[in-house]
C-alpha positions as CSV (number, residue, x, y, z in Angstrom):
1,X,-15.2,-86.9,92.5
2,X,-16.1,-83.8,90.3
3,X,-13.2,-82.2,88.2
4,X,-14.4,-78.8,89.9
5,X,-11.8,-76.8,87.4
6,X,-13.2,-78.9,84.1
7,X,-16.8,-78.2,85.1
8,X,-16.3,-74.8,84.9
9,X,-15.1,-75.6,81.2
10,X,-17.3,-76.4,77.8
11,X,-17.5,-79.8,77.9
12,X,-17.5,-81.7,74.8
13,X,-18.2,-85.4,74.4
14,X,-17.5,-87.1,70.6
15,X,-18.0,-90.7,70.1
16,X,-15.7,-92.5,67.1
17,X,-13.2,-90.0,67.9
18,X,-9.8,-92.1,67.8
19,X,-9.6,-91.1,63.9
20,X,-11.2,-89.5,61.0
21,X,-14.1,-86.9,61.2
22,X,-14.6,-87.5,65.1
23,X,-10.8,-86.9,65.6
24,X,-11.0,-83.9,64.0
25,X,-14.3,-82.6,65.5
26,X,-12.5,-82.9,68.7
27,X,-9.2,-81.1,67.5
28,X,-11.5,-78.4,66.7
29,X,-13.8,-78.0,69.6
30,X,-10.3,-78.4,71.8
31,X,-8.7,-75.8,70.2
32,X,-11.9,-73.2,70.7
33,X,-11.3,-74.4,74.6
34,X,-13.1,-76.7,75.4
35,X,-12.9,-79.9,77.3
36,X,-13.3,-82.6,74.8
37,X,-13.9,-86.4,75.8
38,X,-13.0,-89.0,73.1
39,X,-15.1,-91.8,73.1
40,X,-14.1,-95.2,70.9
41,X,-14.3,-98.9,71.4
42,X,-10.7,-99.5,71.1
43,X,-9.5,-98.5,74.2
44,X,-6.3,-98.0,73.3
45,X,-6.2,-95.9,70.1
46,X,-8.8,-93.4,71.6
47,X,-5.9,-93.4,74.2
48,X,-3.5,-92.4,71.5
49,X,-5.9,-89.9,70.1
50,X,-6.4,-88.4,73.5
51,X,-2.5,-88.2,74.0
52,X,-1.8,-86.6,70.4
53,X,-4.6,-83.6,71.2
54,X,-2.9,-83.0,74.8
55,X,0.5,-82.4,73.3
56,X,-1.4,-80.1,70.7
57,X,-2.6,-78.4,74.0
58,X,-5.8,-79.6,74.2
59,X,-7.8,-80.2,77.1
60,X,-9.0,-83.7,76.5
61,X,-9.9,-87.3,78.0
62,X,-11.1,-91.2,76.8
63,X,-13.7,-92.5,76.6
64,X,-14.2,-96.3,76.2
65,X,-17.9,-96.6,74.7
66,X,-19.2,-99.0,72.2
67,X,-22.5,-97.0,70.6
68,X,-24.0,-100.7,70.2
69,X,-23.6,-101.8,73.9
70,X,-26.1,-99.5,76.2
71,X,-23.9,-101.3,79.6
72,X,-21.1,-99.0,77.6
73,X,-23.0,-96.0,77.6
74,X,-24.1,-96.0,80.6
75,X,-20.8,-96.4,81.9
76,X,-19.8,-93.7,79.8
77,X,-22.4,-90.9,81.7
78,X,-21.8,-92.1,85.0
79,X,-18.3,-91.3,84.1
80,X,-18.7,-88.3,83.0
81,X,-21.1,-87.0,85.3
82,X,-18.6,-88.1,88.4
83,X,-15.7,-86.1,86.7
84,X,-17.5,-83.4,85.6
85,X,-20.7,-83.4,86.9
86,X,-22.6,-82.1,83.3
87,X,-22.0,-82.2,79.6
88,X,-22.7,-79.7,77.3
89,X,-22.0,-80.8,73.8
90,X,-22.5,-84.5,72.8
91,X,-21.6,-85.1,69.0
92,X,-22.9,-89.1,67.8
93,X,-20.5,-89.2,65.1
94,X,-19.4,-92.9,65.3
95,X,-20.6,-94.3,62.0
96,X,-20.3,-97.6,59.9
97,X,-20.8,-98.2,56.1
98,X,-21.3,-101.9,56.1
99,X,-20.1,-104.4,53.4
100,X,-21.7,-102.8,50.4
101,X,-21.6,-106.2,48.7
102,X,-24.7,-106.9,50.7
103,X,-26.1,-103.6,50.2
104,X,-28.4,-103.7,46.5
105,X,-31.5,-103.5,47.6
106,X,-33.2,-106.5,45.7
107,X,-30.7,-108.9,47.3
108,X,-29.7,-107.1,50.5
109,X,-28.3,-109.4,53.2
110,X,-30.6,-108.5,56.4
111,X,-27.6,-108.8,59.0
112,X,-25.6,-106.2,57.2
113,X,-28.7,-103.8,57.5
114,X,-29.2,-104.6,61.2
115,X,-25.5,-103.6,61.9
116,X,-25.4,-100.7,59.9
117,X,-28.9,-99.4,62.0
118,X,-27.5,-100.5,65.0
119,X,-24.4,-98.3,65.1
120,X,-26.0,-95.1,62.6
121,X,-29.4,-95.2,64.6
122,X,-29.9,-97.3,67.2
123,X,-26.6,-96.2,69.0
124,X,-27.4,-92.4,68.6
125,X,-30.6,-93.5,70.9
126,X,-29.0,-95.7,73.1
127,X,-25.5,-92.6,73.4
128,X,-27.9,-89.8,73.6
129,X,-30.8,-91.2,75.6
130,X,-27.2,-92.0,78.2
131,X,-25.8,-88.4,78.2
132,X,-29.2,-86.1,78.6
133,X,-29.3,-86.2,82.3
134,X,-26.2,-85.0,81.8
135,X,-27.2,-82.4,78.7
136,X,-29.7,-80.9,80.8
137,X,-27.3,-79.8,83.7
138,X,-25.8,-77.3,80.9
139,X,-27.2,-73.3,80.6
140,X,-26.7,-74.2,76.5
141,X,-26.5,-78.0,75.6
142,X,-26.1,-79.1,72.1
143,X,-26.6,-82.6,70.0
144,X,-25.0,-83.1,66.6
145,X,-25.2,-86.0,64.5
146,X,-22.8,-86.6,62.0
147,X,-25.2,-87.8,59.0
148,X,-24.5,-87.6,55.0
149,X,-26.0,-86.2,52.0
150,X,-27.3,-89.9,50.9
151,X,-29.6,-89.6,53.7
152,X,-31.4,-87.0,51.3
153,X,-34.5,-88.4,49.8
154,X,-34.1,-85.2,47.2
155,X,-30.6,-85.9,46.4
156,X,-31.6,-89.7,45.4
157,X,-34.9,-88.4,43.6
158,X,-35.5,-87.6,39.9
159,X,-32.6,-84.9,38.8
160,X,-31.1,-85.6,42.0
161,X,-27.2,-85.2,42.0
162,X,-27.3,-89.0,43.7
163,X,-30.6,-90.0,41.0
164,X,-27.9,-92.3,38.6
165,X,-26.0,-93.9,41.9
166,X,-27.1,-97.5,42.5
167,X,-29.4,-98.2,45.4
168,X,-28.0,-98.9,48.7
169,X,-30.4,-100.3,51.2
170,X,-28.1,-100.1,54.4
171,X,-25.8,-97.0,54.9
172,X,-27.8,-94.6,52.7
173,X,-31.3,-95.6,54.9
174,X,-29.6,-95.1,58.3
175,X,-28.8,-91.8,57.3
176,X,-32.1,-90.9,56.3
177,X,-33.7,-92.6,59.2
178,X,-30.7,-90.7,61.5
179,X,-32.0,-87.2,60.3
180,X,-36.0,-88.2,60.7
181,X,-34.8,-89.0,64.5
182,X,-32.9,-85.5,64.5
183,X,-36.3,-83.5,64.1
184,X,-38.0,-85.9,66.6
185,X,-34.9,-84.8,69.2
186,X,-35.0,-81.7,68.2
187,X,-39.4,-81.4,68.8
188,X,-39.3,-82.9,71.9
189,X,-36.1,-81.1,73.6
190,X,-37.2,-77.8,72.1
191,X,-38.9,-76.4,75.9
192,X,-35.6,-77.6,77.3
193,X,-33.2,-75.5,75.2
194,X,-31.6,-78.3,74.0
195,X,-30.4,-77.4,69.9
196,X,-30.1,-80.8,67.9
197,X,-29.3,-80.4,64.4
198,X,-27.8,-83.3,61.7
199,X,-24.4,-82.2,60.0
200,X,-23.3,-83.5,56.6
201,X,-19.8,-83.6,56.5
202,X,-19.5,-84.2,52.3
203,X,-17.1,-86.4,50.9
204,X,-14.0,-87.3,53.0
205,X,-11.1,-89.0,52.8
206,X,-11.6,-91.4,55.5
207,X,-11.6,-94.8,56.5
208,X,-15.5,-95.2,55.7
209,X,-14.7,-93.8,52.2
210,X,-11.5,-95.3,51.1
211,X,-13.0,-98.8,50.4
212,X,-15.9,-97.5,48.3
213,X,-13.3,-95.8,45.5
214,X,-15.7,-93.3,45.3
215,X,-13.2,-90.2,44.7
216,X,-13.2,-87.3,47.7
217,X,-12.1,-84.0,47.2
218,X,-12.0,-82.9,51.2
219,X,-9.6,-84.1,54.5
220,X,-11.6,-85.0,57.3
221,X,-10.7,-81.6,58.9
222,X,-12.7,-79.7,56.6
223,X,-15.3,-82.1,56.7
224,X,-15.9,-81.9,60.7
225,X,-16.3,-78.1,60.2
226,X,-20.1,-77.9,59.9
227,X,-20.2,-79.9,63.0
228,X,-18.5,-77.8,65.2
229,X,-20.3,-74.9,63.8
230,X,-23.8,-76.7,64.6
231,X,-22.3,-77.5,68.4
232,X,-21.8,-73.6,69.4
233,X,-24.6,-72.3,67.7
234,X,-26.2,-69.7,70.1
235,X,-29.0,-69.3,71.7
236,X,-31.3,-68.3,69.0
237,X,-29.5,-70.7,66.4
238,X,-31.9,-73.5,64.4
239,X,-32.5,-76.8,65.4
240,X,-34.0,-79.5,64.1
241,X,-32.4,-79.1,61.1
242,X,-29.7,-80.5,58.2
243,X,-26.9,-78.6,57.5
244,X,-23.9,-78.6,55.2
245,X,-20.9,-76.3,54.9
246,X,-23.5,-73.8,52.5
247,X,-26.4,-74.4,54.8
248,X,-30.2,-76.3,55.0
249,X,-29.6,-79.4,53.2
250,X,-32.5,-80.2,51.5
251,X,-34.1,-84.0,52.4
């Protein structure tokens, strides 16, 4: 049965949202009022994140959805299309680094690159090919996906601030190839209204980060900012784009 009081509401769906950038994301798009669905695998700590925005106020519901399993996704729409019978903001954030032991690109171990493409590219097909029935139902939908500035082939190339880094044949790709599928969204949802854009969050202290001991200098808060701004652009806002905190990203 349609929430007929929540479809009247902004309606907001995040995937890795239990913790870290997505968490925040949704803190953010809750407190600018909107209805904000947390989607996770674990079950039970998207629960948790869904009952610590409620007592903040926020408007906001779980999501069980694995990015890698399409069954999940599936589920996921028909879910929210039964409760709330549209969606108008769908940010793939849920992302994964991979072992970057098996990451140098001379030696790189060909399961770890498969799992890092199947959650960082493949799931953004398999979440946002789910949810655009749904997208399309909104009067001003909007897709974000949560990429990073080492999916920039400029930043990597010669004078590049990432030219001296060592070569990473996994996460850094899947970024890359994640804002190449952004523009293809982005050309083909264009006559529909649909805005898709890529976001680069920087440098976070998160979860992802933390085992690299590469040193951040931003909380995930600040770092879900570009995001949010990217998810209520208005109607004459970019798309197809990549966009930090300062604007285009070059790539």
């Amino acid at each position: 049965m349609t929430d007929h009081t929540a479809s009247n509401r902004t309606v907001a769906l995040v995937t890795g949202a239990n913790k870290g950038i997505g968490y925040q994301i949704a803190a953010q798009l809750a407190e600018l009022g909107m209805t904000v669905l947390l989607a996770a695998r674990d079950s039970n700590r998207v629960q948790e994140a869904v009952q610590a925005l409620r007592s903040a106020g926020g408007d906001a519901y779980p999501i069980t959805l694995d990015v890698t399993l399409p069954a999940t996704a599936a589920s996921a729409a028909a879910q929210v299309g039964g409760r709330f019978g549209h969606l108008d903001v769908l940010i793939n954030n849920a992302g994964i680094a991979g072992s970057l032991a098996g990451q140098s690109p001379g030696t790189a171990d060909l399961d770890t690159v498969r799992t890092v493409f199947d959650t960082n590219v493949f799931g953004v097909i398999t979440v946002t090919n789910a949810m655009l029935p749904l997208l399309m139902r909104s009067l001003a939908p909007r897709i974000v996906n949560v990429s990073s500035s080492v999916g920039s082939l400029t930043a990597h190339g010669p004078g590049g601030p990432m030219a001296g880094l060592p070569g990473i044949a996994a996460y850094a790709p899947s970024k890359t190839a994640l804002n190449a599928l952004t523009v293809q969204y982005a050309k083909d949802l264009a006559k529909s209204g649909v805005l898709v854009n890529a976001a680069d969050p920087g440098g976070c202290d998160t979860d992802l980060t933390r085992p690299t001991g590469i040193p951040v200098h931003r909380t995930a808060a600040q770092g879900a900012a570009i995001a949010v701004r990217l998810a209520t652009l208005g109607p004459d806002g970019p798309t197809g784009g990549f966009f930090n905190d300062d604007g285009p990203v070059p790539w």
